[in-house]
N, C-alpha and C positions, 0 to 999 in steps of 0.2 A: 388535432383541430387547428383550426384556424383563426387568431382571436388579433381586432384592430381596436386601440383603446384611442377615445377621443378625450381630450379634456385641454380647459380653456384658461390651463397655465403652464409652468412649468414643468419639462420631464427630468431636466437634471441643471442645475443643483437641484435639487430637491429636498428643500427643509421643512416644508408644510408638512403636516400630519398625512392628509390626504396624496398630496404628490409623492409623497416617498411611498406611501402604502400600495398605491398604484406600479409605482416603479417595480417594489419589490415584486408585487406580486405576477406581474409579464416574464418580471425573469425569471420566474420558480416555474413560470409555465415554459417558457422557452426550452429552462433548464431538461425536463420531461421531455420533448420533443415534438411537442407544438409549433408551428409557427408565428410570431408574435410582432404588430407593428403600431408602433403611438402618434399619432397625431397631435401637436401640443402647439405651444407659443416657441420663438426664439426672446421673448422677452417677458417679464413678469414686475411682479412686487417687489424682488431682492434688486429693482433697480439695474438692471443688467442690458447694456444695449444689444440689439441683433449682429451691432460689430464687434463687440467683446466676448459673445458665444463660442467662435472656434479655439480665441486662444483661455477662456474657461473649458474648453473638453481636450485642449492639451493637456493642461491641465492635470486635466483627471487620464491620461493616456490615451487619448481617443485625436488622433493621427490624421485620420481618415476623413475626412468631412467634404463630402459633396457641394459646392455654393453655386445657387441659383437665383432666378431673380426673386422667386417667392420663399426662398425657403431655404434651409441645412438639412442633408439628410447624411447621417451617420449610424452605425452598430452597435450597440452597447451594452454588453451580457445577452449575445444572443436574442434582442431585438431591435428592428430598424427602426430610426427616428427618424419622422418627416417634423424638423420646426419649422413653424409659418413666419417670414419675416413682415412680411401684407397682412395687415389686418383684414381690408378689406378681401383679400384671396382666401381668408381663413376656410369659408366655407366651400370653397370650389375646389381648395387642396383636401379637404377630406374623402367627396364626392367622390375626387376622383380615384382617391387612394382607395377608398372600400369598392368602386368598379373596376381596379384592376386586381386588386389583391382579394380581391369576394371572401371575406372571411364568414366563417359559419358562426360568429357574434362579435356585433359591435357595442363596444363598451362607452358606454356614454358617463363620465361625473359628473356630479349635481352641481360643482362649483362653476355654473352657468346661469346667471341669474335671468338672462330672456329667453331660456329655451333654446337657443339658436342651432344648438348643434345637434340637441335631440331632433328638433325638427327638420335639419337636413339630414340626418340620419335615416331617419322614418319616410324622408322622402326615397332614399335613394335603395333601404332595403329592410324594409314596413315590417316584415317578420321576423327580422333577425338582431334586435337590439333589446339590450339589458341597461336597465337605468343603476346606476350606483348611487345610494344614498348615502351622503356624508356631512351635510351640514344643512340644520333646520333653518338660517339664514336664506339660504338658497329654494328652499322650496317655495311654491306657488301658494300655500297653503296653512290655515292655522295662523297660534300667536305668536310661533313663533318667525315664521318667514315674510320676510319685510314686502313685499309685490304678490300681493295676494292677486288670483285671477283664475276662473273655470276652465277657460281655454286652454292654458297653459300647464294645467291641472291634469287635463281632458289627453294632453300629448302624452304627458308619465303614463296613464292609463293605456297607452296602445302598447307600451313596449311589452318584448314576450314574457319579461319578467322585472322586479324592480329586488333589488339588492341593500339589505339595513345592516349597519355596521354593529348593532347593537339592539337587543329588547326594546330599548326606550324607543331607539327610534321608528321601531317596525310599528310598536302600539300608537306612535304619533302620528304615523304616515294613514294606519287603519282607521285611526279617528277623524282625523281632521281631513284625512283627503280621498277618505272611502275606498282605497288600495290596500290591496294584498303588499308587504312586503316581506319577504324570504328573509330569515336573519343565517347571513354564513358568515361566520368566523373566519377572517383570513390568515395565514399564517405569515406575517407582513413585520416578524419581531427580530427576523436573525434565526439561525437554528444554536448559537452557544458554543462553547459555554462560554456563559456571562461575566465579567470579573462582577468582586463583591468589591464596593466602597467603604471602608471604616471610617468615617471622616467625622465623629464626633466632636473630636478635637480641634478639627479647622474646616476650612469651606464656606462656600455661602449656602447664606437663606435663596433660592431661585429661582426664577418664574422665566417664561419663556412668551413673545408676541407682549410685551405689556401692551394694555388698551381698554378702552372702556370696557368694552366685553367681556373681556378677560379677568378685568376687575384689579385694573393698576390702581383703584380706590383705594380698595385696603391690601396690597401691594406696597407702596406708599407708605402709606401709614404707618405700616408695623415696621418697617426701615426709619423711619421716625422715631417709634417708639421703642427699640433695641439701638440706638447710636452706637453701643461699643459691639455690635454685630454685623460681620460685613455682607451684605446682600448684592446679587447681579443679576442683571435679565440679559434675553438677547432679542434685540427689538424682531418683528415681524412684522409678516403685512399688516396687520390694525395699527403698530406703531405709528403713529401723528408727531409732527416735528414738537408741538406743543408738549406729547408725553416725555419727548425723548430730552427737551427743555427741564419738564417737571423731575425726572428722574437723577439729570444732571445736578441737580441744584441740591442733593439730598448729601449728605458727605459722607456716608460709607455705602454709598451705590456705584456699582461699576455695568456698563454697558457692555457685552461682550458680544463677539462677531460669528456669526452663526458658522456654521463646521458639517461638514460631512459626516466626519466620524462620532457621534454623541458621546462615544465614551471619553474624549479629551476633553470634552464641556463636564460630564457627568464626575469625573474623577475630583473635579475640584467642587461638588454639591455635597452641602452637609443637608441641607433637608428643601424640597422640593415645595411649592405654592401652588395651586392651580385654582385662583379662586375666581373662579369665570361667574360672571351673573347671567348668561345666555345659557340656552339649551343646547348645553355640550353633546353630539352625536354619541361619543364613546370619551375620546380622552386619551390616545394612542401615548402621550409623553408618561401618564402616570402610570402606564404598564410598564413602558423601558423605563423607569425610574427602579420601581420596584423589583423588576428582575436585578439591578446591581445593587439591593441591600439597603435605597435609598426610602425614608420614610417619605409619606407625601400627606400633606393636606389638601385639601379636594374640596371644594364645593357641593352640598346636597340639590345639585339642578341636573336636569336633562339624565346622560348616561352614564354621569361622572360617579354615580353609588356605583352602578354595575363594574365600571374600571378599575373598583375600589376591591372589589373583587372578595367585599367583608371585612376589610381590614381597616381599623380605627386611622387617620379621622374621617370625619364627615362631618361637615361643619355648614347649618342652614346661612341663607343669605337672604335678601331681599332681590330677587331677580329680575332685571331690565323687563316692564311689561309693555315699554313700546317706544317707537321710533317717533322722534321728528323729520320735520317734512326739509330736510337738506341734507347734504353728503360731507362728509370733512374730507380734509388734504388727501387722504386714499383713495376717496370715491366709496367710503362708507357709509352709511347713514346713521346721524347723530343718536346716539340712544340715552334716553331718559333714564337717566343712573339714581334711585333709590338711595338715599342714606341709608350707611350700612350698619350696624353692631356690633361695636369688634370685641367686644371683651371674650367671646368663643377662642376666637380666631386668635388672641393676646394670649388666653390659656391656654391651648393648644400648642402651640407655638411656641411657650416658656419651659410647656413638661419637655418636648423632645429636644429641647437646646441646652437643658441645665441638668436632666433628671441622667445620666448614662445609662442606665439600666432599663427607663421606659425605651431611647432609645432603640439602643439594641435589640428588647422585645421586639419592638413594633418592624427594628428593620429588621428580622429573621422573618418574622412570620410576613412581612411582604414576598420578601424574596421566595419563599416558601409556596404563598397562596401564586406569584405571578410565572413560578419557573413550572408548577402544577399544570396551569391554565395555558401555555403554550405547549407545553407536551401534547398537548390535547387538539392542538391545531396541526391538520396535515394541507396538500396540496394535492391529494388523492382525493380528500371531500371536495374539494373545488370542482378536480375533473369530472367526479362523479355528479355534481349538481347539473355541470354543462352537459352531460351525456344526457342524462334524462331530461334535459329541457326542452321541451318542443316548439316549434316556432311559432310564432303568433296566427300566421295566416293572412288576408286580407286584410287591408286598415282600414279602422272602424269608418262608416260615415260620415262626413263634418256634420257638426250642431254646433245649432248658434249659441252664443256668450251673454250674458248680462256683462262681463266685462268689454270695453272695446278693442278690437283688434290694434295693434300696432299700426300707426299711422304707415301710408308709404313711404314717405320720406325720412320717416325712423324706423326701419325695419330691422327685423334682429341680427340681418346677417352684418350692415352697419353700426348697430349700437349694442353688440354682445363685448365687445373686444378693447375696444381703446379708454382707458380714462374717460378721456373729454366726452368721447358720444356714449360711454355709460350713463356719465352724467347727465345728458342732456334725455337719455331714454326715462333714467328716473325721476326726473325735474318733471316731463311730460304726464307721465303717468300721475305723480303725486298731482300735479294741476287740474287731472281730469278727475281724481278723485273727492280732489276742494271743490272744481266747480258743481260734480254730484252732490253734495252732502248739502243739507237743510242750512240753512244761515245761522241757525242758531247752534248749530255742533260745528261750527268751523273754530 
């Protein structure tokens, strides 16, 4: 088969949960003998200009690199990358890439917050696209996606199929946005074998994207409250120069630089944090934590129980129930952080750092429950999902919106892509929402 993956960030570096899963999984397809090609950015979050791209894929050995006015295109485990260096060309390079290369599915990820690329996708070949769900921020839909809108609701429903990384998120997507979504398993972990970490002895407490979301609150804190324990993050996209300030300022916090390889970061981790107050999709870092031996505490929100895979902790939170109406220095939007309760989170935290022997329980039977749980993923159930898939057919009808369409002058092919004209699409949106609402709920 023939498979074109779109998405509206990075294809390599790749340290996002989503981006790397993606990556991995084109080249398992490749690897089988598929044909496989990414349409992505040449710039992203990790700050990376379109001119420091080829000598990052030296880098990594990738020699080869085609430069155009719009774009890099290079090979990379057996698939071709087109990066877009034109924001504004973003959408006319895909176009054109899925009418030359007619793949029999285009793979659309969620982390598109106007649609923009679903919706040229579906223009250019209406039967033949799969949505990938991976982050409830991102959807149109529900409490938990910040730009709610029927319309844009209305386009996930034409694709031939919509893809959930997890239970949680399949039942979210059923509920709240009256979709079908398929839960596949992807096999997106590495095939092993995994090294085991011993590191009860030394390492850090570690968390990974500190940020409101993520829940650098009590992140923070509990680095606060262990001084003579040393704790490290490695900032991500949600990191704000303000966290990366607040983190600085804590004196046995170390910042570290995000890595290709996980296991040079992972071998120096004594116990893993993941205490997101959002609706975690899945939680991809607490599986690879757990497959090398590493305990992880985890938040009880979103799909982060199911990641947990039954393995102790699981620790409630008060979780972000909604946004204000601005974006911080990322182009994120500001979320209303709950006071939290740490004394869980304090215990928890004390048994696996002092106790050796909980530790060890808990890291065997991680590694145990997570080295089980990928055995169990192939890329044979992949192929076999896309074999029985059948194409949508004709695109549905237009119907009209209770929400308003995108002005012409911010349309999503120029306000999916750039910082600024993100900003300026959500600034729009929130203003039409204020001037909607009664005087008295503003």
């Amino acid at each position: 088969m023939r498979y074109l993956l779109a998405q509206n960030s990075l294809y390599v570096p790749a340290h996002g949960g989503a981006n790397k899963a993606n990556r991995l999984l084109l080249e398992q397809l490749a690897a089988r003998g598929h044909f496989c090609r990414a349409v992505c950015r040449a710039t992203g979050a990790q700050s990376l200009s379109d001119q420091a791209l080829p000598a990052c894929l030296s880098a990594r050995g990738i020699a080869s690199v085609a430069d155009s006015l719009n774009s890099y295109r290079f090979d990379l485990c057996g698939v071709h990358v087109c990066a877009v260096k034109r924001e504004a060309a973003f959408r006319s390079e895909m176009k054109d890439e899925i009418a030359s290369f007619q793949p029999d599915w285009v793979l659309i990820s969620s982390e598109d917050p106007a649609q923009a690329l679903l919706e040229s996708a579906l223009d250019v070949a209406p039967d033949r696209v799969v949505y990938f769900a991976r982050t409830t921020l991102m959807l149109p839909f529900g409490p938990g996606g910040f730009l709610p809108s029927q319309q844009r609701t209305r386009l996930i429903g034409k694709c031939a199929a919509i893809i959930a990384v997890s239970h949680y998120l399949s039942s979210y997507i059923q509920r709240w946005g009256n979709l079908r979504a398929e839960v596949l398993p992807l096999p997106v972990y590495g095939s092993g074998p995994f090294p085991q970490f011993d590191n009860f002895d030394s390492g850090f407490v570690f968390m990974v994207n500190p940020s409101a979301v993520k829940g650098i609150a009590i992140f923070a804190a509990l680095a606060e409250e262990f001084p003579d324990i040393p704790f490290a993050a490695v900032p991500g996209w949600g990191t704000t120069p303000a966290d990366r300030t607040r983190l600085a300022a804590i004196p046995n916090m170390q910042l570290l630089p995000p890595c290709d390889d996980i296991d040079l970061i992972f071998q120096r981790v004594r116990v893993l944090l993941v205490p997101s107050l959002w609706d975690e999709a899945l939680g991809r870092i607490v599986i690879e934590a757990m497959l090398r031996g590493i305990p992880v505490l985890a938040s009880d929100v979103g799909g982060l129980p199911e990641a947990k895979l039954g393995i102790e902790y699981t620790i409630p939170v008060k979780p972000i129930s909604r946004y204000e109406d601005q974006l911080d220095e990322r182009m994120m939007p500001h979320s209303v952080v709950p006071e939290q309760d740490l004394v869980s989170w304090r215990n928890a935290l004390a048994e696996v750092l002092f106790d050796r022997e909980r530790y060890q329980k808990v890291a065997s039977e991680s590694r145990t429950a997570a080295t089980r749980f990928v055995a169990g993923l192939n890329i044979e159930a992949v192929e076999a999902f896309f074999r029985s898939l059948k194409p949508r057919g004709a695109p549905l009808p237009p119907e009209s919106d209770s929400n308003e369409p995108l002005p012409p002058a911010a349309s999503a092919e120029r306000l999916a892509f750039s910082p600024a004209q993100r900003a300026l699409f959500v600034q729009r949106l929130l203003q039409r929402k204020q001037d909607r609402a009664p005087s008295g709920a503003r």
